[in-house]
N, C-alpha and C positions, 0 to 999 in steps of 0.2 A: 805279702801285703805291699802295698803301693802306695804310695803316699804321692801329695798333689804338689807341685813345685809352686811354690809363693813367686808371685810376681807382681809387674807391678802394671797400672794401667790409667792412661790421662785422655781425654774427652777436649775435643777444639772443635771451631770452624774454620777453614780456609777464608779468609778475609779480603785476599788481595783481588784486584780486576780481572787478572789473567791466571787464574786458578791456579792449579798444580800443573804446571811445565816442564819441559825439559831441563832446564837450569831449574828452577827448585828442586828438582826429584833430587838433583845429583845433589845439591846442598843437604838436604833431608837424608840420602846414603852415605852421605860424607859423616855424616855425625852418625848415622845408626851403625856404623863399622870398628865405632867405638864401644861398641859393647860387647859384655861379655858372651852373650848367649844372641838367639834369636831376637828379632824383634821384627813387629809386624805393622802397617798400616792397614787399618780398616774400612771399611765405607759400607756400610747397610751390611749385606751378607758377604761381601767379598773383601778375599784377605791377598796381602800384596806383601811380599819378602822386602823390609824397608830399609836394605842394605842393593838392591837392584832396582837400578834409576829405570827400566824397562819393565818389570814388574807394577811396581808405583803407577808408569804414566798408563797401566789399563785399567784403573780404579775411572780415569776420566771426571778428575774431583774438579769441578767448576766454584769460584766466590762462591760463598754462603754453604757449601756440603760440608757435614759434620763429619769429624774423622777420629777414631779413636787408636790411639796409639797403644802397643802392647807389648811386652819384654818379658819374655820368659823366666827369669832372675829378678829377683825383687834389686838385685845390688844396681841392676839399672836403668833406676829408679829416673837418678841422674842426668840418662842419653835423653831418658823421653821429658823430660824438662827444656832440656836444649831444644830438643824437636818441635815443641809447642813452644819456645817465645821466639821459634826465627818463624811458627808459621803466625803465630798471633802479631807480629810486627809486618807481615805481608811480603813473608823473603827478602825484608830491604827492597824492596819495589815502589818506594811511595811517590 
């Protein structure tokens, strides 16, 4: 039997002028390296390892694209909190 691993999963939009960048990505990997298991950025259908700033920048998330964050582990819960108030405050970019 198999049992489904609980995790955890938070819902934003990119807000800032100059979307997901290079320096965001890495900020965004900087904090997902803290966790303990996977964790993924989403965009529509496509999934992007959000621990690799290279990964991330082929989502091509422009202002206003919805993005859902996702953590294999519910324990981090945490990382993807952090991930959504540096992208909800627009990377520090204002």
């Amino acid at each position: 039997m198999t049992r489904a691993v609980a995790g955890a999963v938070r819902r934003t939009r990119i807000v800032n002028r100059a979307g997901l960048h290079a320096r965001s990505a890495a900020s965004l990997a900087r904090i997902a390296s803290g966790a303990r298991g996977p964790v993924w950025l989403v965009r529509e259908s496509l999934r992007a390892d959000a621990r690799d700033i290279m990964d991330i920048l082929t989502l091509a998330c422009g202002q206003g694209t919805e993005v859902v964050l996702v953590a294999d582990e519910a324990a981090d819960a945490g990382v993807l909190d952090r991930m959504v108030a540096l992208i909800e405050n627009g990377f520090g970019e204002t």
